[in-house]
The first five atom37 places (N, CA, C, CB, O) and aatype in JSON, in Angstrom:
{
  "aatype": [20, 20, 20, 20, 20, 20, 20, 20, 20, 20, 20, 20, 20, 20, 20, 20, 20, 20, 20, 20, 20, 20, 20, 20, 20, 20, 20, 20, 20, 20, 20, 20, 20, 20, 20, 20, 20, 20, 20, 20, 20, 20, 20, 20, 20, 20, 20, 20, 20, 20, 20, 20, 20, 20, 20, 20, 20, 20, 20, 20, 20, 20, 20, 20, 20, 20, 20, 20, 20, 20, 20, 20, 20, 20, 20, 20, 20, 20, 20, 20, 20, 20, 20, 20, 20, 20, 20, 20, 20, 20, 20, 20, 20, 20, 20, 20, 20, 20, 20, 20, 20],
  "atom_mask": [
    [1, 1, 1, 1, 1],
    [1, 1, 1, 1, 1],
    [1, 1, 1, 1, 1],
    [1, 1, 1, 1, 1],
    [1, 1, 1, 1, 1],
    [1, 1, 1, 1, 1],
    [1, 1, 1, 1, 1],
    [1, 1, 1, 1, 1],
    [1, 1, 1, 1, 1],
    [1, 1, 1, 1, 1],
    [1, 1, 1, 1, 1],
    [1, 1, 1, 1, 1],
    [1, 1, 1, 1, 1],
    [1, 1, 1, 1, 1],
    [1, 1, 1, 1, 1],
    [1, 1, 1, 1, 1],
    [1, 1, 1, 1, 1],
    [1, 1, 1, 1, 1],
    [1, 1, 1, 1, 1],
    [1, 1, 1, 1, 1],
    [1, 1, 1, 1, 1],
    [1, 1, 1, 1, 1],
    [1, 1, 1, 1, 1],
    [1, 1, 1, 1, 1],
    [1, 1, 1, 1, 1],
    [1, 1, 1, 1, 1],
    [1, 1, 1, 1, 1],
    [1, 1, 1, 1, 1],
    [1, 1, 1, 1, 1],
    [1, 1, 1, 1, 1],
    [1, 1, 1, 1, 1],
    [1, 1, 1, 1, 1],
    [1, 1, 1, 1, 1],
    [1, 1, 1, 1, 1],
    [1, 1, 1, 1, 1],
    [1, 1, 1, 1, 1],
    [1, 1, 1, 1, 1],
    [1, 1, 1, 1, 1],
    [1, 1, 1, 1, 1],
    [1, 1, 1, 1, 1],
    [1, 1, 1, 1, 1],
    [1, 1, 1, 1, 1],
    [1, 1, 1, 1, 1],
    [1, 1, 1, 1, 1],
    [1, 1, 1, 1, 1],
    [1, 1, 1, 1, 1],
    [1, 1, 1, 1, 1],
    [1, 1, 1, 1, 1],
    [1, 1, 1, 1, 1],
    [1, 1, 1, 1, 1],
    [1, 1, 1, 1, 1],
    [1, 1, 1, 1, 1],
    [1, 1, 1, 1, 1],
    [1, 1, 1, 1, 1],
    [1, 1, 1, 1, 1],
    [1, 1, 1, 1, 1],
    [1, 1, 1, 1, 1],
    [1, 1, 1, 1, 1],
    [1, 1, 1, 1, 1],
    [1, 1, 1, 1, 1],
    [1, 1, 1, 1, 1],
    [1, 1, 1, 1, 1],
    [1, 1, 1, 1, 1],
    [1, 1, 1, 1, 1],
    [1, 1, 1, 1, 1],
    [1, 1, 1, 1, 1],
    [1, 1, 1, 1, 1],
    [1, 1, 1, 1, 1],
    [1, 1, 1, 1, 1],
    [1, 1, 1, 1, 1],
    [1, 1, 1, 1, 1],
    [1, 1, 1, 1, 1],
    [1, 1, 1, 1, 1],
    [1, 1, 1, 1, 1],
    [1, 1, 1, 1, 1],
    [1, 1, 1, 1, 1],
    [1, 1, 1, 1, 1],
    [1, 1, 1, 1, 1],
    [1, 1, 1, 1, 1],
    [1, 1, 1, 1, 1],
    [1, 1, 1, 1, 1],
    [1, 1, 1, 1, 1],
    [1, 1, 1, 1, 1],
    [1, 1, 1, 1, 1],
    [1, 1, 1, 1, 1],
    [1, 1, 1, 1, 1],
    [1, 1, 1, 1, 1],
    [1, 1, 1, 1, 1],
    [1, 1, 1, 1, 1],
    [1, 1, 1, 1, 1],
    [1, 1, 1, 1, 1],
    [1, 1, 1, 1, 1],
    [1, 1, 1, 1, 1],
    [1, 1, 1, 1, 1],
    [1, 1, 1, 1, 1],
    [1, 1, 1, 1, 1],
    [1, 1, 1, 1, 1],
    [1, 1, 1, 1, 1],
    [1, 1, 1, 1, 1],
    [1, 1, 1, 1, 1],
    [1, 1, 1, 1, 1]
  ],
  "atom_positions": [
    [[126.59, 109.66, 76.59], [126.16, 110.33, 77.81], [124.82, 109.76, 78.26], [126.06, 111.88, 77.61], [123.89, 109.58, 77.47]],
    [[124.76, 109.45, 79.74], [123.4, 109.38, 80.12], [122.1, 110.0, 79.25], [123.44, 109.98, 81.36], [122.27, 110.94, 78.47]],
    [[121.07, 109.52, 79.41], [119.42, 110.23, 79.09], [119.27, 111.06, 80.62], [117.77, 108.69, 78.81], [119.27, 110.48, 81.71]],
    [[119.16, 112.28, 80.44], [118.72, 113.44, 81.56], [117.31, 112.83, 81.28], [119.01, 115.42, 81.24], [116.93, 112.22, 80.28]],
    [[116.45, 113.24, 82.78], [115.47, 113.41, 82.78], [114.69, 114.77, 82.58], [115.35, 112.88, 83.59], [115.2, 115.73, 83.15]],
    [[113.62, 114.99, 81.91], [112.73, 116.05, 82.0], [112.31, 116.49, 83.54], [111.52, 115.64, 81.19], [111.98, 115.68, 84.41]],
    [[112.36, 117.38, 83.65], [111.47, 118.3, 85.23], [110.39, 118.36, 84.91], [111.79, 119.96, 85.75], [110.21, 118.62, 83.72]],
    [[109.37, 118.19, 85.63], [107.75, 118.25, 85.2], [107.51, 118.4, 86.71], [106.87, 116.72, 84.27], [108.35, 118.04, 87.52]],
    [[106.37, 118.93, 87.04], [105.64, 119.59, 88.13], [104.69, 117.79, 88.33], [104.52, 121.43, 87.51], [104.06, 117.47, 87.33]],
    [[104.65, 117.1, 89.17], [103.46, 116.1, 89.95], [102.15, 116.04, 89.14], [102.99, 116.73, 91.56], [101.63, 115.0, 88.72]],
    [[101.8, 116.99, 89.02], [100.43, 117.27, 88.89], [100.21, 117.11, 87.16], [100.05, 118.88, 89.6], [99.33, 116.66, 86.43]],
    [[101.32, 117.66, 87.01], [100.97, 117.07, 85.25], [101.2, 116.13, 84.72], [101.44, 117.6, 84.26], [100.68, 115.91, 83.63]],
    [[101.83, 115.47, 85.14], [101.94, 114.17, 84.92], [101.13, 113.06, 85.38], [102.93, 113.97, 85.23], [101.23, 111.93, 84.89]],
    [[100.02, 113.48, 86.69], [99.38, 112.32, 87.49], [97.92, 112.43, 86.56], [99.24, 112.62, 89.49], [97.71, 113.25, 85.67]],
    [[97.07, 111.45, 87.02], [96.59, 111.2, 86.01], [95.2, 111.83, 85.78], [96.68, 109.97, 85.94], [94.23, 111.68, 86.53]],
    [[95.24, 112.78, 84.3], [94.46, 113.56, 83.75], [94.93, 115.09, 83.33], [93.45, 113.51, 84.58], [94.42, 116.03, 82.73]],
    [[96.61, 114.74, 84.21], [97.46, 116.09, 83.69], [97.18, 116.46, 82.73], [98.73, 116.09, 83.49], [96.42, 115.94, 81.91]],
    [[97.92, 117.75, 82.66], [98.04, 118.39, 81.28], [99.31, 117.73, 80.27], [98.35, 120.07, 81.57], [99.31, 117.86, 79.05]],
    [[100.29, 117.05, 81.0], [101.3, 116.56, 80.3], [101.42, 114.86, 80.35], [102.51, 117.29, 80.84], [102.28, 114.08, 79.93]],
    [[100.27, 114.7, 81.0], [100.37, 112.87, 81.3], [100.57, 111.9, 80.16], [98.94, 112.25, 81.92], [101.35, 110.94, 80.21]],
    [[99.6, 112.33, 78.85], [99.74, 111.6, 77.55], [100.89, 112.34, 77.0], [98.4, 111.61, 76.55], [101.91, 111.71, 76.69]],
    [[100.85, 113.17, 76.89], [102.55, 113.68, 76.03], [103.48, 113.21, 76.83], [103.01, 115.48, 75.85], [104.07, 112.49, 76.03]],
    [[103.93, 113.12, 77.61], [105.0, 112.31, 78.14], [104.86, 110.58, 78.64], [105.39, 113.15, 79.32], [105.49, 109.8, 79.34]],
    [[104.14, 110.57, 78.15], [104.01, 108.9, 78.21], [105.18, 108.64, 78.12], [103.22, 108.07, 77.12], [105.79, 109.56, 77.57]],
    [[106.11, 107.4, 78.54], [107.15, 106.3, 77.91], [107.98, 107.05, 78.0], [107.07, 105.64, 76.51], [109.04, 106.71, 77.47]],
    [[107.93, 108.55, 78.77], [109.64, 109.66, 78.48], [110.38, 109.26, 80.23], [109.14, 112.38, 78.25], [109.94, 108.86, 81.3]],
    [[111.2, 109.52, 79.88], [112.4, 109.51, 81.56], [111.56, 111.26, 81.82], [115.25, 109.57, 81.15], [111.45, 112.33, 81.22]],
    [[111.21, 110.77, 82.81], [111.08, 112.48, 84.16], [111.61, 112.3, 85.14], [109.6, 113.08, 84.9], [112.27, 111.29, 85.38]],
    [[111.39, 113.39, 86.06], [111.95, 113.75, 87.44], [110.97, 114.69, 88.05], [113.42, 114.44, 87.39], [110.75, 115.8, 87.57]],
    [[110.27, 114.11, 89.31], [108.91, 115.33, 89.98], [110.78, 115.79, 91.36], [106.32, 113.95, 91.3], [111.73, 115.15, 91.8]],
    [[110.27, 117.18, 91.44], [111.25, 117.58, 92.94], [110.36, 117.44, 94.12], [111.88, 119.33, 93.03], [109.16, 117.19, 94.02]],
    [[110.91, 117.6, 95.11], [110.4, 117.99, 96.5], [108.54, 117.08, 96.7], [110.32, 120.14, 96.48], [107.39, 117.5, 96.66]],
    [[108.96, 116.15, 96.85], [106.92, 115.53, 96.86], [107.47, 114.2, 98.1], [105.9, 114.42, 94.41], [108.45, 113.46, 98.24]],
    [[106.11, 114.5, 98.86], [105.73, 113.39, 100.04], [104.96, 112.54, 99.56], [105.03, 113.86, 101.27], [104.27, 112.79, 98.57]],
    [[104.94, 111.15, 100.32], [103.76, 110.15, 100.36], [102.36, 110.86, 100.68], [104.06, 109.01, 101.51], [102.26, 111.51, 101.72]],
    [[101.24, 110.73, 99.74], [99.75, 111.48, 100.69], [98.88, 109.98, 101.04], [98.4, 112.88, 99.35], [97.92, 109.93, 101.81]],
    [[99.39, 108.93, 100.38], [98.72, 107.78, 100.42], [99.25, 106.47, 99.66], [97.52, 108.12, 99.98], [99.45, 106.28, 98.46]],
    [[99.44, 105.52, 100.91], [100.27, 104.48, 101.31], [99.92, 103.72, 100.51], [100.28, 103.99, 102.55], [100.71, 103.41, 99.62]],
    [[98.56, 103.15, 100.54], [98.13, 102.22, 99.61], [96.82, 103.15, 98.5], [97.49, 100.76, 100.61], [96.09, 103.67, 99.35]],
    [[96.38, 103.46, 97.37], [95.71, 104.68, 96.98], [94.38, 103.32, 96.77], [96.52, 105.88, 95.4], [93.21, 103.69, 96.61]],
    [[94.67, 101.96, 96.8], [93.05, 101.02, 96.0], [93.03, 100.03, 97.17], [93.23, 99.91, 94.0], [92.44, 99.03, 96.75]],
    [[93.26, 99.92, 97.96], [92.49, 100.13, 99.65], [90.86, 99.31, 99.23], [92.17, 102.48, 100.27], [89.93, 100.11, 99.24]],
    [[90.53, 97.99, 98.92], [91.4, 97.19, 99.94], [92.04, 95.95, 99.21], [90.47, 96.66, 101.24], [92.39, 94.87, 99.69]],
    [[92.1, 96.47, 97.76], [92.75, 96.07, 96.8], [94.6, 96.24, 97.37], [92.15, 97.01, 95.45], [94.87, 97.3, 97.93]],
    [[95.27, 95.62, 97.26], [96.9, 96.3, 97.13], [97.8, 95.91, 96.16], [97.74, 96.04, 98.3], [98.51, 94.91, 96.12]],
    [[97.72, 96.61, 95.55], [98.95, 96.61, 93.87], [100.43, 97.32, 94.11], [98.15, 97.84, 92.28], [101.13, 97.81, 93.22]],
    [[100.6, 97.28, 94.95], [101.93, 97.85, 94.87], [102.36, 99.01, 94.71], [102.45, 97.44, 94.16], [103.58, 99.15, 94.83]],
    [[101.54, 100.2, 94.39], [101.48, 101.88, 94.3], [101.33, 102.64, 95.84], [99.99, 102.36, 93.3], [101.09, 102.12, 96.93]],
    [[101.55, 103.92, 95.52], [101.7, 104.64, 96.35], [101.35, 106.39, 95.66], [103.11, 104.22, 96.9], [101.92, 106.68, 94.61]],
    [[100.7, 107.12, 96.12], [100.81, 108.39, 95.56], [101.2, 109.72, 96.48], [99.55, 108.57, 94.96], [100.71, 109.98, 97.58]],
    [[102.13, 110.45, 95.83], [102.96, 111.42, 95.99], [101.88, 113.07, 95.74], [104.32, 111.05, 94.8], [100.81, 113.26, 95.16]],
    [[102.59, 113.77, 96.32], [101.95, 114.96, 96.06], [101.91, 115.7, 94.9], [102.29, 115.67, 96.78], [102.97, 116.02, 94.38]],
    [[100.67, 116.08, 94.31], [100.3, 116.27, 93.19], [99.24, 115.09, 92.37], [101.52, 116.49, 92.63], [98.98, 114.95, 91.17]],
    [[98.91, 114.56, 93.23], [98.08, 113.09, 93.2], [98.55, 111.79, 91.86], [96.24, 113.61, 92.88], [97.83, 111.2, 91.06]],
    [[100.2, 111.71, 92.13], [100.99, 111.23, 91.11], [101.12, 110.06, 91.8], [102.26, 111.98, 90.66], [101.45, 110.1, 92.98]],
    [[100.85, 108.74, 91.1], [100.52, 107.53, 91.5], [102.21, 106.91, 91.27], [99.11, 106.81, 90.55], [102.68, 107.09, 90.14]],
    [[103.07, 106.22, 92.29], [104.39, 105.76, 91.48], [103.93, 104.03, 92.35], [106.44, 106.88, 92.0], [103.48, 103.63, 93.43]],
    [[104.47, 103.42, 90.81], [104.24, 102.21, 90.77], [105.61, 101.81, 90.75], [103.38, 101.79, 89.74], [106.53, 102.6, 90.57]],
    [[105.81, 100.21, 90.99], [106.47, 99.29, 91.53], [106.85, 98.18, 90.1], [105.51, 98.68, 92.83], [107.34, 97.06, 90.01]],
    [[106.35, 99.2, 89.1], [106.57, 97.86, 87.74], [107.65, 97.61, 87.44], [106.07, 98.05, 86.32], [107.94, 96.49, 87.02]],
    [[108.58, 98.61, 87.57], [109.88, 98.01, 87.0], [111.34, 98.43, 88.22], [110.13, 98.85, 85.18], [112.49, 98.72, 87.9]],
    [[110.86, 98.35, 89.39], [111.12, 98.28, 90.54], [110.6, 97.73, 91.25], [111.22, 99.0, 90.92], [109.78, 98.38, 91.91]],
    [[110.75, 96.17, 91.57], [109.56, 95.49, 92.63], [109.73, 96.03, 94.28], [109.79, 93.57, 92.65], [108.87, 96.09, 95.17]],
    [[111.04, 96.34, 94.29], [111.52, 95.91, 95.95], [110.47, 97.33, 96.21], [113.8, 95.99, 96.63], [109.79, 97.23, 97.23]],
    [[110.27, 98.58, 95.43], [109.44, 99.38, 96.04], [108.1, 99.13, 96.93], [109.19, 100.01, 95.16], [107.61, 99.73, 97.88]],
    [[107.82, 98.24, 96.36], [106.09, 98.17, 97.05], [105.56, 99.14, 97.22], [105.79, 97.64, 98.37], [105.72, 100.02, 96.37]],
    [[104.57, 99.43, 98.57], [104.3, 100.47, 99.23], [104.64, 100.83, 100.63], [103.25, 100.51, 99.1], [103.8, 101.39, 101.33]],
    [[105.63, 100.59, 101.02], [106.36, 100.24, 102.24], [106.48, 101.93, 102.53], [107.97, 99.17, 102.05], [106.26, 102.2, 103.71]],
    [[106.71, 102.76, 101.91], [106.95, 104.45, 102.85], [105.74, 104.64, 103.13], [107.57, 106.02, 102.02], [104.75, 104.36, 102.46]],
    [[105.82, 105.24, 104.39], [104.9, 106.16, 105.35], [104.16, 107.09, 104.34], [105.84, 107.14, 106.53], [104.43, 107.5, 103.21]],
    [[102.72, 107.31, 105.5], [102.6, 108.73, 104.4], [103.43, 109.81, 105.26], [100.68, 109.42, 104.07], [103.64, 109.54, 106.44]],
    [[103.94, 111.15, 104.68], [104.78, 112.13, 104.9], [106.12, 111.61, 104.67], [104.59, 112.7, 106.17], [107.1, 112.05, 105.28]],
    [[106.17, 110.76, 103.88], [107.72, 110.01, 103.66], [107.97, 111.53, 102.65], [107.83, 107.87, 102.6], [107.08, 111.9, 101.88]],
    [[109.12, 112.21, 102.78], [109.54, 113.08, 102.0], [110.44, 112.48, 101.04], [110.04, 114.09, 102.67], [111.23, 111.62, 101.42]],
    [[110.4, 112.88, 99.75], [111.6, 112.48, 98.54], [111.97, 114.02, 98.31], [110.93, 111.52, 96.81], [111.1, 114.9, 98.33]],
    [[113.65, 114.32, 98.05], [113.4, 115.25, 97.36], [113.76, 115.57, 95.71], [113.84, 115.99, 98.1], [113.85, 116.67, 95.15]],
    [[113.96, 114.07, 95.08], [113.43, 113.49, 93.95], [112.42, 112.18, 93.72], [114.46, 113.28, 93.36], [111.83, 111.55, 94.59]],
    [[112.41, 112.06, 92.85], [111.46, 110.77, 92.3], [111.83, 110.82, 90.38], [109.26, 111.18, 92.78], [111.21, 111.65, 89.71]],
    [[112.48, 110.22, 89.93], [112.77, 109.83, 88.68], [112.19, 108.54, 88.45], [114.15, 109.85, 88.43], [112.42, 107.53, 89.11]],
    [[111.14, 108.72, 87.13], [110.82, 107.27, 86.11], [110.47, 107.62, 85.28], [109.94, 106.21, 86.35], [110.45, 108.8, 84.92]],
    [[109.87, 106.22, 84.44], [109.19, 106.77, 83.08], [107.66, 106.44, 83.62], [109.72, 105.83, 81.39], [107.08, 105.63, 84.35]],
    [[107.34, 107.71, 82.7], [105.75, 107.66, 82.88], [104.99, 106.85, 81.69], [105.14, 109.23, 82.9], [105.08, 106.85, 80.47]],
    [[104.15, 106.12, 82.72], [103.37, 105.44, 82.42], [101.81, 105.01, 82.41], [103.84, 105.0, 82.68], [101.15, 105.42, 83.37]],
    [[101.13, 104.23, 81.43], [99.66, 104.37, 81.88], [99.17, 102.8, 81.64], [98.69, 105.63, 80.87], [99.45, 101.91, 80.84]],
    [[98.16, 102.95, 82.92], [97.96, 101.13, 83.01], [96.3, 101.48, 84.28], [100.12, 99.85, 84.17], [96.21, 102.49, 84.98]],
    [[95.6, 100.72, 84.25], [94.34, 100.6, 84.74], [93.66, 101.62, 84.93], [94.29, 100.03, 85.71], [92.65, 101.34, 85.59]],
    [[93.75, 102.88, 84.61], [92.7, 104.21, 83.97], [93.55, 105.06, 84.96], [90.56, 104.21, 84.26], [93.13, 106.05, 85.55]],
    [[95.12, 104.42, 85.11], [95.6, 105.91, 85.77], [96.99, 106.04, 85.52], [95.4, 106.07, 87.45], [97.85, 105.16, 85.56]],
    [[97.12, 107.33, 85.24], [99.24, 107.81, 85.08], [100.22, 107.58, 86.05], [99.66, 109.5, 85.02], [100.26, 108.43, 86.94]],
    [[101.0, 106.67, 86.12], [102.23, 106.07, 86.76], [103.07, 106.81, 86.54], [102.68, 104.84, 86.41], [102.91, 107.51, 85.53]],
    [[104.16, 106.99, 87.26], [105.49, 106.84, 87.67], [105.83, 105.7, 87.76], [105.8, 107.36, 88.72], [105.19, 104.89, 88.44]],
    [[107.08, 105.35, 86.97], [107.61, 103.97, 87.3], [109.41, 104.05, 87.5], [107.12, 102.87, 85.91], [110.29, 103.95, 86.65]],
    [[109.49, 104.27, 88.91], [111.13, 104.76, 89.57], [111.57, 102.94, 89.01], [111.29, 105.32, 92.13], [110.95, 101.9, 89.24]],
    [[112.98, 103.18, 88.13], [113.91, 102.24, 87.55], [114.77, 101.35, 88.75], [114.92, 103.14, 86.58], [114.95, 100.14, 88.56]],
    [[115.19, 101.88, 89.76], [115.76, 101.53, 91.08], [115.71, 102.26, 92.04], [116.88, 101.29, 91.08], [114.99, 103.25, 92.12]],
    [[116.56, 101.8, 92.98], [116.69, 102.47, 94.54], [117.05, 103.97, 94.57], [117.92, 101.72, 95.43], [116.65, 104.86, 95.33]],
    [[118.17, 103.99, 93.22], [118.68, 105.36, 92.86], [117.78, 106.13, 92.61], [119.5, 105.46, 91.85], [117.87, 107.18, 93.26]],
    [[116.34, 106.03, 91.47], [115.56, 106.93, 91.23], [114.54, 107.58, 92.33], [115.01, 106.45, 90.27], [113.7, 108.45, 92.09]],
    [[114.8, 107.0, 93.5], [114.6, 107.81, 95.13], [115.38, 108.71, 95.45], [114.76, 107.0, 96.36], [116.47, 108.26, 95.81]],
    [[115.3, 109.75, 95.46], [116.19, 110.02, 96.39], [115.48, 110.83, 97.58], [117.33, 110.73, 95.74], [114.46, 111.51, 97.43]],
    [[116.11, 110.66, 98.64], [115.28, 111.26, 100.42], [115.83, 112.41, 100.1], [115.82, 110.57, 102.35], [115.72, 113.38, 100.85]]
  ]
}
């Protein structure tokens, strides 16, 4: 059978959550979260984007993501594994599927 993902709330998982280091490297799923910011290292651009709950989702193991959504782009999932890389907690969506509008 598939790996389900964990439900976790944005905010614990983004970076300095309460659940950001315990779920390191696990499959999650945030519900219902918008774009608040297109590019977040301005005027740097790495390929991130952060969602509500100030949850940073990166492009590492999904390139075609970039940062191409709007801000107010609504998801009403976001599935990856969480991750940590330059002093902040990632999301890292696996494909197109781990979007969903």
């Amino acid at each position: 059978a598939p790996l389900e993902p964990i439900e976790v709330a944005p905010a614990e998982i983004a970076t300095g959550g309460t659940l950001a280091e315990a779920y390191e490297s696990m499959l999650v799923r945030v519900l219902d979260v918008s774009v608040t910011a297109v590019n977040p290292d301005l005027p740097g651009d790495f390929d991130e984007l952060v969602v509500t709950g100030n949850l940073r989702v990166d492009d590492r193991l999904f390139p075609d993501l970039d940062n191409t959504y709007l801000a107010g782009t609504a998801f009403t999932s976001i599935t990856g594994i969480v991750d940590f890389s330059f002093g902040n907690s990632k999301l890292l969506p696996r494909s197109a599927a781990d979007l969903a509008p």
